[in-house]
PLY file of the C-alpha trace (Angstrom):
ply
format ascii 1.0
element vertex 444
property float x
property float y
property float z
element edge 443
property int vertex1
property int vertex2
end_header
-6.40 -9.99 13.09
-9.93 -10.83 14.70
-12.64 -9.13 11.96
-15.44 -10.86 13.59
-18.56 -8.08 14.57
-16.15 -5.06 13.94
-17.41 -2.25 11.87
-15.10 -1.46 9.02
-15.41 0.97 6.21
-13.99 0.42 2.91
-13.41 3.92 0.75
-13.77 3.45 -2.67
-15.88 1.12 -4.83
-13.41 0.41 -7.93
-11.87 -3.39 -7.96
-10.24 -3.24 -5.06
-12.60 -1.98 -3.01
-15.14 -4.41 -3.99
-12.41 -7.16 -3.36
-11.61 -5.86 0.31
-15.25 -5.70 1.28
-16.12 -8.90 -0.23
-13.06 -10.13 2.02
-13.90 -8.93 5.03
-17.53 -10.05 5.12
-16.48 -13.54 4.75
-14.67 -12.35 7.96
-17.78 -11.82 9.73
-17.19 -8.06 9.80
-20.17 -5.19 9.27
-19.18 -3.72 6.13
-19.87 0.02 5.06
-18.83 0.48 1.44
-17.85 4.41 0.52
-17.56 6.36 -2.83
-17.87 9.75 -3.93
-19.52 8.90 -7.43
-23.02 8.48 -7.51
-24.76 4.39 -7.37
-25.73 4.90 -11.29
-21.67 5.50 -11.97
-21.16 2.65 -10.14
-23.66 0.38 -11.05
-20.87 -1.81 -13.67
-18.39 -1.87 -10.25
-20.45 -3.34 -8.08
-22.01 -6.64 -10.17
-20.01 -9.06 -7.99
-20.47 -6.96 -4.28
-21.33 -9.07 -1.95
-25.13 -8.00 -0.78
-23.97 -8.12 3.14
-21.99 -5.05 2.62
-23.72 -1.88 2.95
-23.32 1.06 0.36
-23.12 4.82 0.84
-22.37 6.48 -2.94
-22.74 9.95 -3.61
-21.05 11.10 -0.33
-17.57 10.60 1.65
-18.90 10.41 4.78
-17.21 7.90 6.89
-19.44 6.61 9.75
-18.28 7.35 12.94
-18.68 3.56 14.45
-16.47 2.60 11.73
-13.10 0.37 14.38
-11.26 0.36 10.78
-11.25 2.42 7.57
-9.52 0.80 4.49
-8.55 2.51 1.35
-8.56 1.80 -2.35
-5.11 3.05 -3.90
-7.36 5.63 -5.88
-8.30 7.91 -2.62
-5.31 9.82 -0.97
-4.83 8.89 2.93
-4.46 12.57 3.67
-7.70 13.47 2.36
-9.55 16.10 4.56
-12.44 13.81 4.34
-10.58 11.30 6.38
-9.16 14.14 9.12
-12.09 13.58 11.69
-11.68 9.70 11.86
-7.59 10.21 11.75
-7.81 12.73 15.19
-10.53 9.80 16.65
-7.31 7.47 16.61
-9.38 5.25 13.66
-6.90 3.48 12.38
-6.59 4.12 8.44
-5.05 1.02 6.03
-4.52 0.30 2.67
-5.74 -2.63 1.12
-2.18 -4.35 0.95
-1.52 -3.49 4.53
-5.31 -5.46 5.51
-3.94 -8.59 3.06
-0.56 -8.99 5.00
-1.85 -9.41 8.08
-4.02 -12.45 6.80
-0.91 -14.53 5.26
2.50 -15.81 6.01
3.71 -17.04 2.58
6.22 -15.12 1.35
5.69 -12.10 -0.74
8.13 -10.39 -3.64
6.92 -6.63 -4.27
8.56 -4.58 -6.96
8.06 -0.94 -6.75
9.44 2.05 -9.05
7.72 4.62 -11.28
8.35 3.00 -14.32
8.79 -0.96 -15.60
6.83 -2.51 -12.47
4.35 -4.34 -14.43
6.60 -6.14 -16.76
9.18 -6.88 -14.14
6.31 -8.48 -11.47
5.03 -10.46 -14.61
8.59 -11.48 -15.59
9.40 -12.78 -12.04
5.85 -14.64 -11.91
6.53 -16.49 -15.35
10.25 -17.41 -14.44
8.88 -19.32 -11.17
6.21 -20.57 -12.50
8.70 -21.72 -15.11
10.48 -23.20 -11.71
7.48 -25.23 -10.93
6.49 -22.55 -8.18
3.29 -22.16 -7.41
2.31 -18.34 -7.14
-0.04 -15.70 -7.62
0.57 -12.39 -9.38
-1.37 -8.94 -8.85
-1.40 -6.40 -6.57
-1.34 -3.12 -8.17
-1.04 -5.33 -11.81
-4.58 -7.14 -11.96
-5.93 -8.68 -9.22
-5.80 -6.74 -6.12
-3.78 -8.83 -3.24
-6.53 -9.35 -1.06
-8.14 -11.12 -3.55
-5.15 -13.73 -4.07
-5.60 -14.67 -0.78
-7.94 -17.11 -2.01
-5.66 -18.65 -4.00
-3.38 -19.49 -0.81
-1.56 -22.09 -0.52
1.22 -20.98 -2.82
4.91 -20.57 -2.93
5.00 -16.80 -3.16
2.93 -13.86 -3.91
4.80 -11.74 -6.49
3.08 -8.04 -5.97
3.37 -4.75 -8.38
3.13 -1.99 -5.45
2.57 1.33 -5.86
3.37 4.39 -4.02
-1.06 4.92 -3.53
-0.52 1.48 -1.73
2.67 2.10 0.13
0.92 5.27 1.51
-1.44 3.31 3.97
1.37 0.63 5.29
1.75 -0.22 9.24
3.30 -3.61 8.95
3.50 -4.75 5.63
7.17 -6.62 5.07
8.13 -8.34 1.82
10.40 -10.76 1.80
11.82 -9.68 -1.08
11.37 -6.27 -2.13
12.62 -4.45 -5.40
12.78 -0.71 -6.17
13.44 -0.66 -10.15
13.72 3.40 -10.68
12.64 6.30 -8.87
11.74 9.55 -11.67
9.01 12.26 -10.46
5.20 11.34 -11.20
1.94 12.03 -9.33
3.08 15.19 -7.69
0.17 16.41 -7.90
-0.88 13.50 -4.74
2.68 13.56 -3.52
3.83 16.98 -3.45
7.47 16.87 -3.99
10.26 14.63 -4.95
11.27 13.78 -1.82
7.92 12.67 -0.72
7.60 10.25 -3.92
10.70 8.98 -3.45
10.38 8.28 0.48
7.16 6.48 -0.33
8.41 4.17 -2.87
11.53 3.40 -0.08
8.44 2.58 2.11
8.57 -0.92 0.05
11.10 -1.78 2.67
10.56 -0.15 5.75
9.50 -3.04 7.54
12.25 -5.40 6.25
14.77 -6.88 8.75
18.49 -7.75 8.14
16.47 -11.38 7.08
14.88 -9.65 4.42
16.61 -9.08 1.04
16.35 -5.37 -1.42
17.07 -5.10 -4.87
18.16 -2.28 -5.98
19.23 -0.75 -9.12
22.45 0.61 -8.47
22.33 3.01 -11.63
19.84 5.66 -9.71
21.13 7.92 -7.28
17.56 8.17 -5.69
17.37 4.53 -5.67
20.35 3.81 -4.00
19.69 6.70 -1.36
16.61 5.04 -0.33
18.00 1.77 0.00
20.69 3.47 2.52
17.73 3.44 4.98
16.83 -0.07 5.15
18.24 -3.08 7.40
17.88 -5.49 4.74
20.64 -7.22 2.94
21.40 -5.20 -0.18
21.15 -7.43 -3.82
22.04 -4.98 -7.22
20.95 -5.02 -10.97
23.04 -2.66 -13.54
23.57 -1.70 -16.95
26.54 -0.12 -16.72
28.90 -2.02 -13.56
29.37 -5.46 -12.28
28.00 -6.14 -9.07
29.07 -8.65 -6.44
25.67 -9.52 -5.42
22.84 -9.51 -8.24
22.77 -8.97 -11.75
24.53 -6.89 -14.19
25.60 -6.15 -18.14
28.84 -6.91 -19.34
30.12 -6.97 -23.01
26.55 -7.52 -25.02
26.02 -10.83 -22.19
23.58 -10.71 -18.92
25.39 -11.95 -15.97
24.36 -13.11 -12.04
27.07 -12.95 -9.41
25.84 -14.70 -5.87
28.45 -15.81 -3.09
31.05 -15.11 -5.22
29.89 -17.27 -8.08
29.48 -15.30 -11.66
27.17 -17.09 -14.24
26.69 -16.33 -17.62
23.06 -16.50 -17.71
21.98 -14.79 -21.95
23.67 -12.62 -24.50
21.43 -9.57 -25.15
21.96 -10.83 -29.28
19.71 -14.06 -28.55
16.34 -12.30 -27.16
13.97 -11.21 -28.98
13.24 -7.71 -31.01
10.77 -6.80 -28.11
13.38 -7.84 -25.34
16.26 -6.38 -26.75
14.10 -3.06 -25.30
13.75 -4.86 -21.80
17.36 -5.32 -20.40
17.19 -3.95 -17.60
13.77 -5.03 -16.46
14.94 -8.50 -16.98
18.30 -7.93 -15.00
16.16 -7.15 -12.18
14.11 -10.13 -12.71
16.92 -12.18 -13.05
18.56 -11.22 -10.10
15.31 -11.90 -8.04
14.64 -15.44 -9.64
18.21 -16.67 -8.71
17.16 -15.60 -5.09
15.07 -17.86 -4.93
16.75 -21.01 -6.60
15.60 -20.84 -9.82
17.72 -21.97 -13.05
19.78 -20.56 -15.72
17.33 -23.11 -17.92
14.17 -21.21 -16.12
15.16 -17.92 -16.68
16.43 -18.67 -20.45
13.19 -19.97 -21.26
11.06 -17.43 -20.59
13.43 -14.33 -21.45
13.96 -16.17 -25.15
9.80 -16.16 -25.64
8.62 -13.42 -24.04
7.47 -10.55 -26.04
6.68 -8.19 -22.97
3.58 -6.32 -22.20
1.19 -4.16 -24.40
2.26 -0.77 -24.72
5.02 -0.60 -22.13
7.90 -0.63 -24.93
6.67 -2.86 -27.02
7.83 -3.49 -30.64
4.64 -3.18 -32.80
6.35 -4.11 -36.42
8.96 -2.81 -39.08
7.59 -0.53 -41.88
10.04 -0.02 -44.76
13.02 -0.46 -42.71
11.62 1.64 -40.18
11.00 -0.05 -36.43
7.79 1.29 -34.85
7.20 1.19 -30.68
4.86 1.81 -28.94
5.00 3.10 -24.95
1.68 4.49 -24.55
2.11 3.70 -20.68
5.10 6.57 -20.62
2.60 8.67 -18.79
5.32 10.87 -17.35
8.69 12.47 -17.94
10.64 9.74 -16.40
9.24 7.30 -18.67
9.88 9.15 -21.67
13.76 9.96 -20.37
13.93 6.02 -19.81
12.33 4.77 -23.49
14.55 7.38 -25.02
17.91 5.68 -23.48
16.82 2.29 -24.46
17.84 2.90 -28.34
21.04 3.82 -29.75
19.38 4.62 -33.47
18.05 7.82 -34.51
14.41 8.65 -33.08
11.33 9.97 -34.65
9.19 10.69 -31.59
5.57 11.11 -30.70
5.00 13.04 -27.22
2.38 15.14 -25.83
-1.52 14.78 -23.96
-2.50 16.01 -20.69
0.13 17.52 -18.25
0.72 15.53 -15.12
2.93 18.70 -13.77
6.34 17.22 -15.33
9.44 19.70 -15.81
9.60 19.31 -19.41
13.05 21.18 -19.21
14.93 18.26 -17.98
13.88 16.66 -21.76
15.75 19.26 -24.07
19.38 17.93 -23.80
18.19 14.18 -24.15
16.15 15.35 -27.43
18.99 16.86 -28.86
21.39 13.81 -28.18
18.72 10.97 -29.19
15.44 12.26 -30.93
15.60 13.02 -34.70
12.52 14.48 -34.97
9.28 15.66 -32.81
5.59 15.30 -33.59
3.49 16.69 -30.97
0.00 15.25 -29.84
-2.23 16.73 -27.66
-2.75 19.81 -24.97
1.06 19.95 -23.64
2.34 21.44 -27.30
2.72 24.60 -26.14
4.89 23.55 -23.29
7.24 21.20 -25.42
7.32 24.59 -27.85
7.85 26.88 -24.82
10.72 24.38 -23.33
12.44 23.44 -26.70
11.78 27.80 -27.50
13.02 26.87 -31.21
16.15 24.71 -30.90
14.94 21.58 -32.35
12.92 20.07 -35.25
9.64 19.37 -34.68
6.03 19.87 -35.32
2.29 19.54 -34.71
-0.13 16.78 -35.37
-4.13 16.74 -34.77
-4.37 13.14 -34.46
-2.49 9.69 -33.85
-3.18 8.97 -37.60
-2.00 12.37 -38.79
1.12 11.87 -35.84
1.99 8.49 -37.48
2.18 10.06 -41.11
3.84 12.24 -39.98
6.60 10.29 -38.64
6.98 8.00 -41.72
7.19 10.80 -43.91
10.51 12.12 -41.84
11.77 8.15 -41.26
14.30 6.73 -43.54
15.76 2.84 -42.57
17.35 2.06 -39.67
15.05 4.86 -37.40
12.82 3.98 -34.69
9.32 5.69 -34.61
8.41 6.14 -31.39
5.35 6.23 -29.34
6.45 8.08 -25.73
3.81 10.57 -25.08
5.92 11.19 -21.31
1.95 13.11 -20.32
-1.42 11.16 -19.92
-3.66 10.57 -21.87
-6.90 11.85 -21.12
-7.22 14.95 -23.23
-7.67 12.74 -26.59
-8.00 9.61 -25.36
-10.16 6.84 -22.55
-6.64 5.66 -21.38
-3.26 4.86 -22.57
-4.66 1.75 -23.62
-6.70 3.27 -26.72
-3.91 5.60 -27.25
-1.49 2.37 -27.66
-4.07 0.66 -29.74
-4.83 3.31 -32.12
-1.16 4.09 -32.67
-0.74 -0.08 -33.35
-3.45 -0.12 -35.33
-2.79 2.70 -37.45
1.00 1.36 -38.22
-0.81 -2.37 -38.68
-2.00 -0.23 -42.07
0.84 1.06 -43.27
0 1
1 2
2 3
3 4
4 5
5 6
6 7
7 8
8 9
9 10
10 11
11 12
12 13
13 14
14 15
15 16
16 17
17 18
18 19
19 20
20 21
21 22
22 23
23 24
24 25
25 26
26 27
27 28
28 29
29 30
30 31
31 32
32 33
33 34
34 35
35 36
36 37
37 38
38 39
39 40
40 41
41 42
42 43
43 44
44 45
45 46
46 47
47 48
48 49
49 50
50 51
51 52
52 53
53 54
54 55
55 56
56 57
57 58
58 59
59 60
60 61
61 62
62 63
63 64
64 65
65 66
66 67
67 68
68 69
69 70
70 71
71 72
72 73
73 74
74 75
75 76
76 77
77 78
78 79
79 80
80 81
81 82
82 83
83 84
84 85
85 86
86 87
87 88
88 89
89 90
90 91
91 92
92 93
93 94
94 95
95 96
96 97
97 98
98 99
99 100
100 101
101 102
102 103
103 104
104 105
105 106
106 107
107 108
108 109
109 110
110 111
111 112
112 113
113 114
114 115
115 116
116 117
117 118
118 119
119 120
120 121
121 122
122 123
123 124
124 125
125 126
126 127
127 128
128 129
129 130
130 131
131 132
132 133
133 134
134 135
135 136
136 137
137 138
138 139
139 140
140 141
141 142
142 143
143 144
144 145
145 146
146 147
147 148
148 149
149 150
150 151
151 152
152 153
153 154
154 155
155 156
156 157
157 158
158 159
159 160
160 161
161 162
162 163
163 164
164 165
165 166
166 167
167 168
168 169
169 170
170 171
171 172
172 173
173 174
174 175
175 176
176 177
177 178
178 179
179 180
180 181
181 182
182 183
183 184
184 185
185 186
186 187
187 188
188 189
189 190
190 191
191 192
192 193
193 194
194 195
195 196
196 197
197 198
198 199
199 200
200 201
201 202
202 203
203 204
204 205
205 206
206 207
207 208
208 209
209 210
210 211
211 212
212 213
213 214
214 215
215 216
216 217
217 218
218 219
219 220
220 221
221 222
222 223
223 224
224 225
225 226
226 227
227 228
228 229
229 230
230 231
231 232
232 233
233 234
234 235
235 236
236 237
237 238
238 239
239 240
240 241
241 242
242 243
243 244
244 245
245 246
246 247
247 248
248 249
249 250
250 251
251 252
252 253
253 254
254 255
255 256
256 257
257 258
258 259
259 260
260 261
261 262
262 263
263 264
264 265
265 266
266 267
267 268
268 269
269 270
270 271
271 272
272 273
273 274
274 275
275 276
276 277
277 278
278 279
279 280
280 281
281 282
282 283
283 284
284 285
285 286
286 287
287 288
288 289
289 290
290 291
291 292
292 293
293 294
294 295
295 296
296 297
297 298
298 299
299 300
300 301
301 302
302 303
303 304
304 305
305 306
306 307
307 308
308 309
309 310
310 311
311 312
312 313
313 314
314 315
315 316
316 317
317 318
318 319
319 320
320 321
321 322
322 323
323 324
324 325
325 326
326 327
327 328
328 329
329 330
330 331
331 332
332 333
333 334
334 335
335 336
336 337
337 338
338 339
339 340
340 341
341 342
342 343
343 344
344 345
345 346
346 347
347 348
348 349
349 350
350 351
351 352
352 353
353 354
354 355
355 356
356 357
357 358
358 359
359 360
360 361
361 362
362 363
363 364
364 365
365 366
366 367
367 368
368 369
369 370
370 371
371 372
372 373
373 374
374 375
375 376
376 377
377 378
378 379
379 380
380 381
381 382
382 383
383 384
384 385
385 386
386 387
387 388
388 389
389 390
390 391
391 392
392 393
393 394
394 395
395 396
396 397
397 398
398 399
399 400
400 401
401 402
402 403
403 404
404 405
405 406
406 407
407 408
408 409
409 410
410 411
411 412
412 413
413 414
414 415
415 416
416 417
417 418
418 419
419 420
420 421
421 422
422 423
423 424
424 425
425 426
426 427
427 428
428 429
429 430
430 431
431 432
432 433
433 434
434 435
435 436
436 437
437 438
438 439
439 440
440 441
441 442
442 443
């Protein structure tokens, strides 16, 4: 892809947008940098842009000599802002799509609404593990276009999301994983359907060369996987598969070419990893792909501890376990932490609706949650959709949440943090909601 004296517009001045224009002015191309937020809100962003790249903040006016218009995951491709340059036959990427077409070492890209970060960062540890040389990012950390720097490696192993997948045209992993498919960011994708068909996109440049893993315990999953041409590879909690990775008996198990292996028995990992099973059965399954060992995968399953605030353990109070999965932003999340454990529940949901059916969350509560404490500007709606049939009740803070919780714990219950909404009525991010809640138990 010749970059050389074209004129190329980047939209949006977050990370990746600073990356992409950075990148293509060591291309030689004229770059015109776009953001709706004003230069003082952006002033932090743009430390490290390079000073070839022209700026226009405060408006979303894309320049009509722009030959290319690339998009930061944050800004929707169907934006009426971009109509005008879409009917001039401007030909609108995402940043992903712009990387591909400037490498040929293979990629692995795991998509899925929930468990994409700690599966890409599994996968990347394992082969590095291998003595692999590769880069991780993507959606997780550092935007792809940015590895490229890093090139030569082995593999890129990419977290993709749907934002990304939205602005493909050629962009083929070589392997590509779809780990679950529940509804989140309707309110960019419309409907169910649409999400779903987006995160499918993860393969709709694969070939019968190509290889998709799929998790053959989601309906949605496996309908999506129905229309691609690439070989088919399986992970599962709950069947053996011929080709992949499955659960059996309390033990992890890969089956390749007719050859079942005994890889870990779920009693040997960790207290954090004990919450990760199936995360790591799709990891697994991907690592053996690509001719990695038992001994690899072993070692890093046995020490790792997972990532912050996407299930992880935070410590045991008085016989009382306490999690925390401040990322389960949306009501798939929540429906996924709550299936991990078989012991009795106290839970901590509730922040700022995302547009989740909370309905689909009242037989699940019944069958796994103990008791409710509610955080945040969704309690009416969790009052509305329980309407009285269950035991729960308010909190005005995360300290006043995890009091709470103790008070109605007794051993052997798990107190858990699964807010299933975002968090941006009481909180910067799910990151200070996670680190309040760990804090707060740290103090217990």
């Amino acid at each position: 892809m010749l970059l050389k004296n074209k004129n190329i517009t980047v939209v949006g001045a977050g990370c990746t947008g600073v990356e992409t224009s950075n990148f293509l002015v060591s291309k030689e191309a004229f770059v015109v940098l776009v953001d709706i937020k004003s230069p003082i809100e952006l002033e932090k962003n743009i430390l490290s842009l390079s000073p070839s790249v022209r700026t226009l903040f405060g408006c979303s006016e894309i320049p009509k000599s722009s030959d290319l218009i690339v998009l930061s995951p944050g800004v929707n491709i169907n934006a009426p802002f971009l109509e005008e340059s879409r009917k001039r036959g401007i030909q609108i990427i995402s940043e992903i799509e712009l990387a591909f077409r400037f490498t040929k070492t293979p990629i692995i890209a795991v998509t899925g609404t929930n468990g994409k970060s700690t599966v890409t960062t599994l996968i990347g540890n394992i082969l590095k593990q291998a003595g692999k040389k590769v880069a991780v990012g993507g959606n997780l950390g550092t935007p792809f276009v940015a590895l490229l720097q890093q090139d030569p490696v082995d593999y890129f192993v990419l977290e993709i999301s749907t934002f990304q997948l939205e602005g493909i045209k050629t962009f083929r992993p070589n392997i590509a994983v779809i780990l679950n498919i529940t509804p989140d960011h309707l309110d960019r994708h419309k409907t169910l359907e649409e999400y779903a068909d987006l995160k499918g996109r993860v393969s709709a440049f694969q070939n019968d060369g190509d290889i998709l893993v799929l998790n053959k315990d989601d309906e949605k999953v496996m309908k999506q996987g129905k229309l691609s041409k690439a070989k088919k590879v399986f992970f599962s909690l709950i069947d053996k598969v011929d080709e992949g990775a499955y659960l059996e008996d309390g033990s992890m198990f890969t089956c390749f070419d007719g050859r079942k292996q005994c890889v870990l028995s779920v009693g040997d990992l960790n207290t954090a990893m004990r919450f990760q099973v199936e995360n790591l059965l799709s990891a697994m399954a991907v690592a053996t792909l690509v001719n990695t060992t038992k001994a690899d995968i072993e070692n890093i399953a046995m020490k790792f501890e997972g990532l912050d605030h996407r299930v992880e353990w935070v410590r045991k109070v008085r016989g009382v376990d306490f999690v925390n999965d401040s990322k389960g932003t949306n009501v798939g999340a929540l429906q996924k932490s709550l299936n991990i454990f078989s012991r009795p529940i106290i839970l901590i949901a509730g922040g700022k609706d995302k547009g989740g059916d909370f309905r689909v969350l009242k037989n699940i509560f019944k069958g796994k949650v103990k008791h409710l404490v509610l955080i945040g500007e969704t309690k009416n709606k969790f009052r509305e959709m329980l309407n009285g049939s269950f035991s729960y009740e308010d909190a005005e803070s995360m300290e006043d949440a995890v009091e709470r919780s103790m008070s109605k714990a007794t051993v052997g219950d798990i107190v858990l943090l699964s807010p299933g909404c975002s968090s941006f009525d009481m909180f910067k991010d799910f990151v200070e909601r996670g680190n309040q809640f760990k804090e707060i138990v740290g103090r217990l």
